[in-house]
NUVEXBA-765460 format. One record per residue (C-alpha): residue number from 1; x, y, z; residue in three letters. Coordinates in steps of 0.25 Angstrom, whole numbers. Layout:
N
<node NUM <X Y Z> 'ala'>
...
END
This chain:
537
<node 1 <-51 -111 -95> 'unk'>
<node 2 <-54 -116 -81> 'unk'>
<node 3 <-55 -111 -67> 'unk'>
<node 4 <-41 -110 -64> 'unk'>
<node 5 <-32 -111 -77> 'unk'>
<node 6 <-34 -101 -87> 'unk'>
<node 7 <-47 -96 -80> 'unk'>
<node 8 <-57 -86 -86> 'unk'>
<node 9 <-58 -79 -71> 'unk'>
<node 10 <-47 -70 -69> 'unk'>
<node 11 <-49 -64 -82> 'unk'>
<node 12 <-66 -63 -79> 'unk'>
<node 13 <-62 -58 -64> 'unk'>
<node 14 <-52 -47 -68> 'unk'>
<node 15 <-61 -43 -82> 'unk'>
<node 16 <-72 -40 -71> 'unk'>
<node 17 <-60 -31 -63> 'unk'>
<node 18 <-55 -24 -75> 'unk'>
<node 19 <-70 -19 -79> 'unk'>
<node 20 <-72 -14 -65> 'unk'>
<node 21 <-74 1 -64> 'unk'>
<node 22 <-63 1 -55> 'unk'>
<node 23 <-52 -7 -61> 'unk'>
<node 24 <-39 -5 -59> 'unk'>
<node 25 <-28 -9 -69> 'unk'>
<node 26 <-17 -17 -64> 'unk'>
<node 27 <-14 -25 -75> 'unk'>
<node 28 <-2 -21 -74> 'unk'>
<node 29 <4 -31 -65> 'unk'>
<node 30 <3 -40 -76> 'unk'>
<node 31 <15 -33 -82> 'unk'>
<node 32 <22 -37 -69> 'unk'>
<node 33 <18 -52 -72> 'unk'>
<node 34 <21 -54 -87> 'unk'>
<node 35 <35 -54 -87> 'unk'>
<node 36 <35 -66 -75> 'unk'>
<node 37 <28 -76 -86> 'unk'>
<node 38 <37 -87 -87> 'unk'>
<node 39 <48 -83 -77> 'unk'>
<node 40 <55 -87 -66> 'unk'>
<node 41 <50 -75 -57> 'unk'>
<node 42 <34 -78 -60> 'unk'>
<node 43 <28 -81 -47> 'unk'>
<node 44 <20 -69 -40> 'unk'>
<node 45 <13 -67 -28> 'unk'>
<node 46 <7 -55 -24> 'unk'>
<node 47 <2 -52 -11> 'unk'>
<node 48 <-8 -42 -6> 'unk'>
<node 49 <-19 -39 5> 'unk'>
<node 50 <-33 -43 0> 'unk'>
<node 51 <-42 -36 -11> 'unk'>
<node 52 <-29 -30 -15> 'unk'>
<node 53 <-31 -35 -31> 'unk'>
<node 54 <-25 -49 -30> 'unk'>
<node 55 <-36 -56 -36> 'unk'>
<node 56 <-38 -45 -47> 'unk'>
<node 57 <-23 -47 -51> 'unk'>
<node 58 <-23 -60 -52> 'unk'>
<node 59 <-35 -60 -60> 'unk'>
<node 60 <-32 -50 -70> 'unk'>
<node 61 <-17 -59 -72> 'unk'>
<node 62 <-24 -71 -74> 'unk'>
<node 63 <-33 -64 -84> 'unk'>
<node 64 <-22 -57 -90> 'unk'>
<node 65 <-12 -71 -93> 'unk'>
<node 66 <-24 -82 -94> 'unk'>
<node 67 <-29 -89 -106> 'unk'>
<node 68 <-44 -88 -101> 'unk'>
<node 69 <-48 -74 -108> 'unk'>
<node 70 <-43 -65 -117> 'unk'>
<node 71 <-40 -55 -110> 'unk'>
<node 72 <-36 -44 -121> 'unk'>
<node 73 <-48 -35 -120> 'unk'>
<node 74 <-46 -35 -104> 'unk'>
<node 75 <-33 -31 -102> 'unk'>
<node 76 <-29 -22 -115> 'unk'>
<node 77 <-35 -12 -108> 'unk'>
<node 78 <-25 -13 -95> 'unk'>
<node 79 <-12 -8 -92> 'unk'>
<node 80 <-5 -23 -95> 'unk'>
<node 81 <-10 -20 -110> 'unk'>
<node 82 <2 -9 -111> 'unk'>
<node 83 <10 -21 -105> 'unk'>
<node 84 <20 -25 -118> 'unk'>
<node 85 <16 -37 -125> 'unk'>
<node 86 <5 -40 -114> 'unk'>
<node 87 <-3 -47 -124> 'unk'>
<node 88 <8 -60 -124> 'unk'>
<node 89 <3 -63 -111> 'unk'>
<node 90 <-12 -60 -111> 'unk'>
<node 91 <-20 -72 -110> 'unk'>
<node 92 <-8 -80 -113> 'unk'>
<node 93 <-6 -90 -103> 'unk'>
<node 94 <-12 -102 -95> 'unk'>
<node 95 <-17 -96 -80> 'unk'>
<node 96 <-20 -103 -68> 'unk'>
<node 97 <-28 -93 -58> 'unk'>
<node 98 <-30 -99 -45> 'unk'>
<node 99 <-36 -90 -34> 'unk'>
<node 100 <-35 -98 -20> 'unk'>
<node 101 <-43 -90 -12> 'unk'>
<node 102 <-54 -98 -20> 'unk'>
<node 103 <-59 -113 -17> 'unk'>
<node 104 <-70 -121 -18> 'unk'>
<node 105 <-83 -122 -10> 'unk'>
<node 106 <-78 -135 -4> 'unk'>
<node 107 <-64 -133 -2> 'unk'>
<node 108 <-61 -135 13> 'unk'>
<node 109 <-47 -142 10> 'unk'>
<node 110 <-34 -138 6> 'unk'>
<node 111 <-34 -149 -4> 'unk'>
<node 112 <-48 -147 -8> 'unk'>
<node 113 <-43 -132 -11> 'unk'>
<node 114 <-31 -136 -19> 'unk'>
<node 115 <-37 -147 -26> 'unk'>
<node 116 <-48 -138 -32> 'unk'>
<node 117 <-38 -129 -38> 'unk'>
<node 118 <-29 -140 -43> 'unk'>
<node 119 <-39 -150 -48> 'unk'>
<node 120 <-45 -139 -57> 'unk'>
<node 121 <-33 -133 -62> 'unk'>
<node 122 <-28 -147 -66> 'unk'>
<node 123 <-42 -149 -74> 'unk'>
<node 124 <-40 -136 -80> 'unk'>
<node 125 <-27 -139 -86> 'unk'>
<node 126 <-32 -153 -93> 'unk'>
<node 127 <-44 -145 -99> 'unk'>
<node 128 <-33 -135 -104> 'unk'>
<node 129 <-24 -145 -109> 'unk'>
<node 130 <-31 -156 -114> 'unk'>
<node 131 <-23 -167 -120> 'unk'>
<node 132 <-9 -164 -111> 'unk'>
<node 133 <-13 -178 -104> 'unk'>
<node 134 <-12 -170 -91> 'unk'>
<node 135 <-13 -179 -79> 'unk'>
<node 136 <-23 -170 -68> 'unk'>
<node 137 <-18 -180 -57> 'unk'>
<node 138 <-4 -174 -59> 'unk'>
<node 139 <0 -161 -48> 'unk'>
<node 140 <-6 -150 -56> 'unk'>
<node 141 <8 -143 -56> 'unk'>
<node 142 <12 -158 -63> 'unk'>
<node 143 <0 -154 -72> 'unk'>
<node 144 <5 -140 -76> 'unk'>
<node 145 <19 -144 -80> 'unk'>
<node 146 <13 -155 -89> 'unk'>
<node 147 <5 -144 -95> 'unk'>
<node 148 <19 -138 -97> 'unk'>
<node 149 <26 -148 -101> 'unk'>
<node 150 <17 -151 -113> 'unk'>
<node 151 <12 -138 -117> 'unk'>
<node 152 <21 -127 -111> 'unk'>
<node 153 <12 -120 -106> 'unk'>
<node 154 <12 -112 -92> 'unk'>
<node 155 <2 -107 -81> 'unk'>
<node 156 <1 -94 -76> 'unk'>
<node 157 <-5 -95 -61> 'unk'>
<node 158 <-12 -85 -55> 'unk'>
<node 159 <-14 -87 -39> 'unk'>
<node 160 <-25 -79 -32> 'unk'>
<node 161 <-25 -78 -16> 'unk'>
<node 162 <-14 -88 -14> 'unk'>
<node 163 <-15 -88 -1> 'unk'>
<node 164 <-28 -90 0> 'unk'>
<node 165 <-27 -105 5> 'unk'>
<node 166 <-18 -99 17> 'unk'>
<node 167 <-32 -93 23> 'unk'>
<node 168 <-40 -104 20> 'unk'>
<node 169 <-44 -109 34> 'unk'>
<node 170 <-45 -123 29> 'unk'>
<node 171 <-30 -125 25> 'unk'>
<node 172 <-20 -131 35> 'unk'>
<node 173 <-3 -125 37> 'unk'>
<node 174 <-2 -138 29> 'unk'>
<node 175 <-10 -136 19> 'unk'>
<node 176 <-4 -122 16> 'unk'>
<node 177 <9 -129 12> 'unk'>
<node 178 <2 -138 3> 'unk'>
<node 179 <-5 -126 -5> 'unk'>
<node 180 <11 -119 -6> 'unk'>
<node 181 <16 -132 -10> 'unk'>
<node 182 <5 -132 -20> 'unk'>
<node 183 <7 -120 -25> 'unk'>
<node 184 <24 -122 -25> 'unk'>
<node 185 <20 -135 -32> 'unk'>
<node 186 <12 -127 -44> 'unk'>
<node 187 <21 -116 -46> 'unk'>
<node 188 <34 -117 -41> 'unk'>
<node 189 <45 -118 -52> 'unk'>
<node 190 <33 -123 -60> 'unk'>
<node 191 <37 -121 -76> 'unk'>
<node 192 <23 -118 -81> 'unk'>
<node 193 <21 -107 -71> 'unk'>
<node 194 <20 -95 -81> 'unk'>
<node 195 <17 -84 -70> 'unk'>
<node 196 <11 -86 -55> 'unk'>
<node 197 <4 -75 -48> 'unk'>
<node 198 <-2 -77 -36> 'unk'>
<node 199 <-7 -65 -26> 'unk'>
<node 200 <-12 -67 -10> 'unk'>
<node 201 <-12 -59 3> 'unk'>
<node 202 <-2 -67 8> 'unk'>
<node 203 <14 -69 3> 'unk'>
<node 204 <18 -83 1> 'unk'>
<node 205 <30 -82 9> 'unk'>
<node 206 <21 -82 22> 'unk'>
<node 207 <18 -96 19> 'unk'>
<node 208 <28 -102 9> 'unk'>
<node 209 <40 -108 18> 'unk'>
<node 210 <49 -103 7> 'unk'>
<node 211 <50 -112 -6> 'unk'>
<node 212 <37 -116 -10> 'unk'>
<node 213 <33 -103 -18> 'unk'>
<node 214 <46 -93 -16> 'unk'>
<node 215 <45 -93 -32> 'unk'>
<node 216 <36 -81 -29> 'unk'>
<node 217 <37 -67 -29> 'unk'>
<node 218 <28 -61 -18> 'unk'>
<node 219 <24 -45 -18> 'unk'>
<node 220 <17 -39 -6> 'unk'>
<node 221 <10 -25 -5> 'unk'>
<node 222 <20 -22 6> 'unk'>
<node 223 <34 -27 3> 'unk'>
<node 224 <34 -28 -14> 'unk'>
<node 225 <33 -16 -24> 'unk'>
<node 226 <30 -24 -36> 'unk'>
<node 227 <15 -27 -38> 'unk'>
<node 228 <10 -16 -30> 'unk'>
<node 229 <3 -8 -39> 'unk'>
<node 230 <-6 -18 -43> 'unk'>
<node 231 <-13 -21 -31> 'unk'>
<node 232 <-20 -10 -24> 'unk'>
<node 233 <-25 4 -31> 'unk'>
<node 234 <-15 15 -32> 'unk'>
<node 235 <-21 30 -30> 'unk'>
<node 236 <-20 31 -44> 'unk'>
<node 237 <-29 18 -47> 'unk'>
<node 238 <-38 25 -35> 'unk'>
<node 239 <-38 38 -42> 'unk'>
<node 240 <-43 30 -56> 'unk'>
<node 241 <-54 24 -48> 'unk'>
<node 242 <-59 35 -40> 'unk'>
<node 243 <-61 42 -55> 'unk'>
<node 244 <-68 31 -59> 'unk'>
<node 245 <-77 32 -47> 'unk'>
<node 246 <-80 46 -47> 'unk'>
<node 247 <-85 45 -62> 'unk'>
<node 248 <-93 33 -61> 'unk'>
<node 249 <-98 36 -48> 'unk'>
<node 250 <-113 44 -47> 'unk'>
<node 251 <-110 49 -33> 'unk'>
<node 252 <-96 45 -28> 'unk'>
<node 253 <-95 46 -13> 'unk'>
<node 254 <-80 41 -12> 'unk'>
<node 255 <-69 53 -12> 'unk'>
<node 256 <-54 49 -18> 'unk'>
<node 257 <-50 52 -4> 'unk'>
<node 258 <-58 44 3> 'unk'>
<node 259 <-54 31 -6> 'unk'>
<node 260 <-39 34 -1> 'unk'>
<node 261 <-44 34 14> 'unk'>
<node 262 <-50 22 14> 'unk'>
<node 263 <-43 12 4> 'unk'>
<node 264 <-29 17 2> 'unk'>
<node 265 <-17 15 11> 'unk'>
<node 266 <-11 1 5> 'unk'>
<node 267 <3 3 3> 'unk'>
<node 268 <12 -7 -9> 'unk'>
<node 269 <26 -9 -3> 'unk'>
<node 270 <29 4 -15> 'unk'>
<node 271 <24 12 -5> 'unk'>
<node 272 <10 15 -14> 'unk'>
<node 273 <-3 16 -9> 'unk'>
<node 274 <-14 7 -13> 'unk'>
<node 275 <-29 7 -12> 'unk'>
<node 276 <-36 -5 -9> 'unk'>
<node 277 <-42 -8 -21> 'unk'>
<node 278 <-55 -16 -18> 'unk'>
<node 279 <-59 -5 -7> 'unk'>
<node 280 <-57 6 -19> 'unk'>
<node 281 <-64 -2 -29> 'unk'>
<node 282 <-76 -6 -20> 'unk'>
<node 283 <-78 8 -16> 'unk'>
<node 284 <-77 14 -27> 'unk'>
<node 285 <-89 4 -32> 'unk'>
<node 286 <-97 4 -22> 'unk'>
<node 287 <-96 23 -21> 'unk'>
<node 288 <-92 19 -7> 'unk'>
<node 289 <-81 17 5> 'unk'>
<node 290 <-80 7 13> 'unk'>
<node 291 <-71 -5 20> 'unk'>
<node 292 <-72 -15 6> 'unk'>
<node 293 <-58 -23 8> 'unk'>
<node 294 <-62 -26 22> 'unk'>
<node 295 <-77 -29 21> 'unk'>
<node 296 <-74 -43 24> 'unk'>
<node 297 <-73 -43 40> 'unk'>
<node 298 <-73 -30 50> 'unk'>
<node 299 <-59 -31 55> 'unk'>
<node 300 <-56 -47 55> 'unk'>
<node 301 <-45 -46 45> 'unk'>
<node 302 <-37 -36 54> 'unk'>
<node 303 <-40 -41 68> 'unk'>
<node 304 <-35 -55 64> 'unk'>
<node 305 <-22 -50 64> 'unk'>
<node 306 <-21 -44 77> 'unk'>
<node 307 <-31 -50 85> 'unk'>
<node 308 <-19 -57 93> 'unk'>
<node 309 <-10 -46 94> 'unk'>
<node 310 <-19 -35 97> 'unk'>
<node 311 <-10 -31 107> 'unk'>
<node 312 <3 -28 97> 'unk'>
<node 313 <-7 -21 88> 'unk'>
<node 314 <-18 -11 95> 'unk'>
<node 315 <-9 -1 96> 'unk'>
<node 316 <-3 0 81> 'unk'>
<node 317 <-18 -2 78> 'unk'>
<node 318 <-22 11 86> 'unk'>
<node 319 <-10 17 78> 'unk'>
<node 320 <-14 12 65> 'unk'>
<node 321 <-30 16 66> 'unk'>
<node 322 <-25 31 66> 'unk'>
<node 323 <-19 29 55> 'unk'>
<node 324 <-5 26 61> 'unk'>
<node 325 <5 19 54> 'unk'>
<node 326 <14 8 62> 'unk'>
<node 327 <27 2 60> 'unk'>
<node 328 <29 -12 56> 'unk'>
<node 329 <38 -22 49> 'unk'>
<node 330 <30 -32 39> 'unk'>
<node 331 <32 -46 41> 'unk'>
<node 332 <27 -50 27> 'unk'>
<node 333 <23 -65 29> 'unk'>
<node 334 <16 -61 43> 'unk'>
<node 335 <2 -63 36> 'unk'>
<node 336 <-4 -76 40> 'unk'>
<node 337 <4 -78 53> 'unk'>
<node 338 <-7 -85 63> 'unk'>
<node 339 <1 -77 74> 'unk'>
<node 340 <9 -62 73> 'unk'>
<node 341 <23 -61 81> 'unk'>
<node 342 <22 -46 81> 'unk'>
<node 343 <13 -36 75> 'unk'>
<node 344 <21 -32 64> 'unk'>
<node 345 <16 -46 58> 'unk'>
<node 346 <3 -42 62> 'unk'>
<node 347 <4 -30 54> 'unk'>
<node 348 <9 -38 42> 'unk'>
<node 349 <0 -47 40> 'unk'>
<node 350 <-8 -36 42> 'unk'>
<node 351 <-3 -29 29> 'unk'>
<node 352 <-5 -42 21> 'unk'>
<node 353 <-18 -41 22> 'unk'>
<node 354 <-20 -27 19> 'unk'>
<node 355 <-25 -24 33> 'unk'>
<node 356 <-15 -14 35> 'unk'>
<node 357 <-4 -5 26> 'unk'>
<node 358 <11 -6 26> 'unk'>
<node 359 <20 5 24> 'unk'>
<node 360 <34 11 27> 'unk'>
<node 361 <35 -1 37> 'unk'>
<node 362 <22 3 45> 'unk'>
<node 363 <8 -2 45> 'unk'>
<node 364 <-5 4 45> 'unk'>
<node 365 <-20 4 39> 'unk'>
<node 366 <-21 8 26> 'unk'>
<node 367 <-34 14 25> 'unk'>
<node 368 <-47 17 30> 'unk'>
<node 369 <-54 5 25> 'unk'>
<node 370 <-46 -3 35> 'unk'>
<node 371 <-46 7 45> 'unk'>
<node 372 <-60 4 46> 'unk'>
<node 373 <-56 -9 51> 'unk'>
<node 374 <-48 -6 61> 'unk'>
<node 375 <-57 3 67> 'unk'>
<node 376 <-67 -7 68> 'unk'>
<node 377 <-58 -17 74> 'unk'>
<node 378 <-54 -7 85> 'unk'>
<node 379 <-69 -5 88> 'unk'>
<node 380 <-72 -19 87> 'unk'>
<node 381 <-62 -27 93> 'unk'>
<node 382 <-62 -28 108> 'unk'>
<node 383 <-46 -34 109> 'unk'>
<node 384 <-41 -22 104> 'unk'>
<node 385 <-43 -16 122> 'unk'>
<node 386 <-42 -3 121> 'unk'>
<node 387 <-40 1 107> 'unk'>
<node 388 <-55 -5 106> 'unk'>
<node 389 <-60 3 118> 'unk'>
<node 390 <-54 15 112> 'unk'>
<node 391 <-59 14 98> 'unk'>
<node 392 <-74 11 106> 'unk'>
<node 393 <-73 25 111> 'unk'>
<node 394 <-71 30 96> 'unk'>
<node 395 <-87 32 97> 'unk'>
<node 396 <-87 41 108> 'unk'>
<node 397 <-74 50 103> 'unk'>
<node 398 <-81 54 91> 'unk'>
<node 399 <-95 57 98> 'unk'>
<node 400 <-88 65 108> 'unk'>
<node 401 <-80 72 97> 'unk'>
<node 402 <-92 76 89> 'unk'>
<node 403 <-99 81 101> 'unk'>
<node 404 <-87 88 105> 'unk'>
<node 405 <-86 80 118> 'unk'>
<node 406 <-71 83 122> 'unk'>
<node 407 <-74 79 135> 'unk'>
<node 408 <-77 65 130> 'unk'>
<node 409 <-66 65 120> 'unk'>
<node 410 <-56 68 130> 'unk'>
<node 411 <-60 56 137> 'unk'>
<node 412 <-58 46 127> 'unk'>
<node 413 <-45 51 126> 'unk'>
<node 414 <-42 49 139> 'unk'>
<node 415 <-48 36 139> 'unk'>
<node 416 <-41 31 127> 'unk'>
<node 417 <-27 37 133> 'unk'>
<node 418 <-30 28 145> 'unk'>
<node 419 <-24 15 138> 'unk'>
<node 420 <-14 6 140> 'unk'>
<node 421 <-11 7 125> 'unk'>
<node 422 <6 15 121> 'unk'>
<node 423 <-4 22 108> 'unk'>
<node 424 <-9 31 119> 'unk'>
<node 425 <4 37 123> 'unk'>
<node 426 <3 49 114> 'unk'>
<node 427 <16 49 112> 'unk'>
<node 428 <13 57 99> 'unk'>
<node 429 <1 61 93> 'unk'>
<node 430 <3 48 83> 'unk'>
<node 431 <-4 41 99> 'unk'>
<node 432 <-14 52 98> 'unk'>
<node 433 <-20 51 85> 'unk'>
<node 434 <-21 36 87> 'unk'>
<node 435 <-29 37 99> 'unk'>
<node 436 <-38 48 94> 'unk'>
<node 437 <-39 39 80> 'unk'>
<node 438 <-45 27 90> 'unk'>
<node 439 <-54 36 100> 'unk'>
<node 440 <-60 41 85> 'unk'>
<node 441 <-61 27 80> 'unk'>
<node 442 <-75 25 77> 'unk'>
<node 443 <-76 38 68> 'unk'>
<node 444 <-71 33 57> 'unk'>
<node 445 <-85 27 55> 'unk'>
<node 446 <-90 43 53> 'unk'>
<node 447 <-76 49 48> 'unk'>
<node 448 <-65 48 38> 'unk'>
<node 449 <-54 51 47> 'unk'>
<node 450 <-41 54 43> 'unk'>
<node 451 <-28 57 50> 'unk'>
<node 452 <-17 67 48> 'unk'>
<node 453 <-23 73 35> 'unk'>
<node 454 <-17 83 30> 'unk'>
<node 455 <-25 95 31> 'unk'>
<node 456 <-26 111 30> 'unk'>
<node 457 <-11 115 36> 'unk'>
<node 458 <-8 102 43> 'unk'>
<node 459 <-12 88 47> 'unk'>
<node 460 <-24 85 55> 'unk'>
<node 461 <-24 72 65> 'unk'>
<node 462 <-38 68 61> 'unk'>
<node 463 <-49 71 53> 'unk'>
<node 464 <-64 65 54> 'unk'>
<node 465 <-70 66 39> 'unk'>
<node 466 <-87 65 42> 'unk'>
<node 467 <-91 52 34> 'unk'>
<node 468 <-105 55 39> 'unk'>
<node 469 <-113 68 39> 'unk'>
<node 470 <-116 73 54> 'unk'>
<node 471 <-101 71 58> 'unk'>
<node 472 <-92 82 60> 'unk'>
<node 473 <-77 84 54> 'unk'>
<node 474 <-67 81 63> 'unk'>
<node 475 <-51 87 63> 'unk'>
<node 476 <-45 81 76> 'unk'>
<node 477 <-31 87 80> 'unk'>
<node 478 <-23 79 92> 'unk'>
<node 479 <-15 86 100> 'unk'>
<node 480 <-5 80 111> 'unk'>
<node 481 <3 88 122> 'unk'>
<node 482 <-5 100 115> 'unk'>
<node 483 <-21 104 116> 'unk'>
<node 484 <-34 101 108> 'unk'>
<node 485 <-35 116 105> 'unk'>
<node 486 <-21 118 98> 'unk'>
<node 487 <-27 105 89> 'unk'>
<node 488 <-38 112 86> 'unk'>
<node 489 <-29 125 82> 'unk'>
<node 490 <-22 115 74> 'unk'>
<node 491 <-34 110 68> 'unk'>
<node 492 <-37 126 63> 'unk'>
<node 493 <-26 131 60> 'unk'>
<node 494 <-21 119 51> 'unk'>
<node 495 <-37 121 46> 'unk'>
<node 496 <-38 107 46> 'unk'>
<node 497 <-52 108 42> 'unk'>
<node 498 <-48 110 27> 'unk'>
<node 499 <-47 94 26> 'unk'>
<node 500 <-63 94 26> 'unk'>
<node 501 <-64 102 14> 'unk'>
<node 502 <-55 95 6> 'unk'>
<node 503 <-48 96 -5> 'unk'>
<node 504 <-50 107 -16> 'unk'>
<node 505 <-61 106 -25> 'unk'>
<node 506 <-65 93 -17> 'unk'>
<node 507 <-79 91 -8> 'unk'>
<node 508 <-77 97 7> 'unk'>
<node 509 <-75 83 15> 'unk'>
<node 510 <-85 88 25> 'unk'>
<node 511 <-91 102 25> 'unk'>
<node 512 <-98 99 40> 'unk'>
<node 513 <-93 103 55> 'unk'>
<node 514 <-79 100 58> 'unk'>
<node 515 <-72 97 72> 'unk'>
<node 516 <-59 101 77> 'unk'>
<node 517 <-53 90 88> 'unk'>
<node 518 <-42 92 95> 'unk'>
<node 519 <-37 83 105> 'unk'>
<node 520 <-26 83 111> 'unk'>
<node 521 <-17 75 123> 'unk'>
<node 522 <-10 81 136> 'unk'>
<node 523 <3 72 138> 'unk'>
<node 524 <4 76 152> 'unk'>
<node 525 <-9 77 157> 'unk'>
<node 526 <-12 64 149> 'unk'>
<node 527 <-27 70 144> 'unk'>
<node 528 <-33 72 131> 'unk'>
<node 529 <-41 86 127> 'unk'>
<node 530 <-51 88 114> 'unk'>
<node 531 <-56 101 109> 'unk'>
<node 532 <-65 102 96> 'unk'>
<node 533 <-70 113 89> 'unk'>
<node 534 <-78 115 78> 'unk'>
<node 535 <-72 119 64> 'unk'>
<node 536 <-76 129 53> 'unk'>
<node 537 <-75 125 39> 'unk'>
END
């Protein structure tokens, strides 16, 4: 038992997951794996955006086929227990678990790095098996088919984060190849390779010229079906956890609804909509929303990847923070590129990492955990002109609108139509609702605001839900080549005001003053006019 063959780890990590009070049983996919053992096709690669369940799954497989622990008690209570003969494979077989995205404390060198994990491994595998006369100066891949040779034994490898060492700052381009020849060297037609799973964000197509490690199947979130369910919470597993929630929970302040707006929107190339499940699982925890998948920097992640092509971008991004979808073409291998050709590589790499959602061929943001991102990188970042400028005025829109300042509304409007930007030509009211979504902009920190939600007779443009006490609802109805008060007529006579009740037998969504905004845009005389009322309940 050691650190890296047949090690105690992944079956101590994943028993900790599976006695979580939000576990989610996806032992399943070990069904997808058994029937690999031992053939031609067994070499797996499954890519997906961070905090995703990578690491889980590869922690419960190397639980599930190692020698270090028995494992019976653990999994006879999963799913893979009604899997046939699944106890002919539990605990049978030699593992090797490597995660890359771990090295020591003084590893500053590619062959620092690499000698760490193969030195240990090769000590490992004499202490296993003493007497072979082993030779530990031998290539370790020399060292396994020894083993082989005089014992028949094979290994399963289980590979965590294998591209880590692609963002480790220290590698060169050079030393790169030498870590893919590596890994060609220690699993390519190799006999005693039982099974290899390795998972990553990235494919290994974006950096493999070709033949060092086409033995692999890859599946992605966006272009492959198979794998899908396992990665991600379904809005059944969500359900499952929401019930667990309510019953454990002394005074739950998280609705089902809410959940959905802020972690949901993930899409699996099936066309199925996932949940990220760390942010559910966090705030189910801790009886609280928030931005958990993305704590670890304000927008740094996003605004590396456009940064230099602000310019191709803004306008989409003004499209895509109202909740617009934008037509695209993924270029798969687009993630790492040091310089994008064209924003649908932008986009792309984009996807990769999560930052945005992919489906039927357009792009957009998934939910509102990372529309809190982009907010903030619109009110922070002074490269994005205008789009910046605008959003700063955000502030003085909502004051106004509270205070029923039209006057002052009306301005903005103005002011915002004076760009240089094509998003402005209100050519439809898609235009208009993009511009109203960014002159609103910094009201997300006091609303939950939704677009389009269906409501009473009809659909409603926008709709401010008070997060705070002292705020008013908010109904906003656009209008172009009409009039604000025929938007506010719609607003009654669809009785639009229904959405703040709810649903029946549910808690009203906001039982306090609610306003009635209409604003509308005069094509010929190129002005903007605003009315508001206030609403009975």
């Amino acid at each position: 038992m050691g650190v890296f063959l047949n090690s105690i780890i992944p079956y101590e990590s994943y028993k900790e997951m599976v006695m979580d009070t939000y576990f989610v049983d996806k032992s399943m996919l070990l069904a997808e794996l058994i029937p690999a053992i031992g053939r031609k096709n067994k070499y797996f690669c499954i890519t997906r955006p961070r905090r995703f369940g990578k690491t889980v799954m590869a922690e419960m497989t190397g639980a599930f086929f190692g020698k270090a622990a028995d494992g019976s008690k653990l999994f006879e209570s999963l799913e893979i227990s009604k899997y046939n003969n699944y106890k002919e494979h539990l605990n049978k077989y030699n593992v090797i678990f490597i995660d890359f995205s771990k090295g020591s404390e003084s590893t500053s060198t590619y062959k620092e790095y690499i000698t760490r994990i193969t030195s240990s491994i090769k000590n490992e595998l004499l202490q296993e098996f003493p007497g072979l006369g082993l030779d530990i100066i031998k290539p370790l891949w020399d060292i396994l088919t020894d083993i082989f040779q005089k014992t028949g034994q094979k290994f399963i490898f289980i590979m965590d984060e294998w591209d880590a060492v692609f963002h480790m700052s220290f590698f060169t381009c050079k030393e790169h190849e030498e870590y893919l020849l590596f890994l060609r060297n220690l699993l390519k037609d190799q006999i005693y390779v039982n099974l290899a799973y390795m998972t990553g964000i990235l494919p290994i197509a974006k950096y493999s010229s070709g033949s060092e490690l086409n033995i692999f199947s890859e599946y992605n979130m966006v272009t492959k079906e198979k794998f899908s369910g396992y990665f991600g919470f379904s809005d059944n597993e969500v359900d499952k956890l929401f019930g667990v929630y309510q019953s454990i929970t002394e005074h739950p302040k998280i609705t089902r609804e809410e959940l959905r707006f802020w972690y949901d929107g993930y899409y699996t190339a099936a066309g199925e909509r996932l949940y990220n499940p760390r942010s559910v699982t966090c705030s189910l925890s801790d009886n609280q929303l928030g931005s958990y998948w993305t704590s670890s920097g304000p927008y740094d992640e996003i605004f590396y990847y456009i940064k230099d092509n602000i310019a191709q971008v803004r306008d989409d991004f003004v499209l895509m923070v109202s909740g617009e979808q934008i037509e695209s073409v993924m270029h798969e291998y687009a993630a790492t590129a040091k310089e994008f050709d064209n924003k649908n590589q932008i986009y792309s790499a984009m996807v990769v990492y999560g930052l945005l959602t992919y489906h039927n061929s357009k792009v957009f943001i998934p939910n509102k955990e990372l529309m809190d991102k982009y907010n903030e990188l619109l009110l922070s970042e002074e490269n994005f002109g205008y789009v910046n400028r605008l959003a700063k005025e955000s502030a003085k829109m909502l004051e106004a609108t509270l205070s029923g300042d039209t006057k002052t509304m009306e301005k903005i409007l103005d002011y915002v139509h004076n760009t240089e930007s094509p998003v402005f030509s209100y050519n439809s009211e898609i235009e208009l609702s993009a511009i109203v979504n960014l002159v609103y902009l910094s009201a997300r920190d006091k609303y939950r605001i939704e677009r389009e939600d269906k409501s009473g007779k009809g659909f409603v443009d926008f709709i401010f839900y008070p997060a705070y006490k002292g705020y008013d609802g908010i109904i906003l109805e656009l209008k172009t080549g009409s009039t604000p008060d025929k938007a506010i007529k719609q607003i009654k006579d669809k009785n639009y005001i229904l959405r703040f009740k709810g649903k029946l037998g549910e808690k009203p969504k906001y039982t306090g003053r609610i306003l009635a905004v209409g604003i509308s845009y005069d094509k010929k005389t190129k002005e903007h006019f605003c009315k508001i009322e206030v609403l009975r309940q």
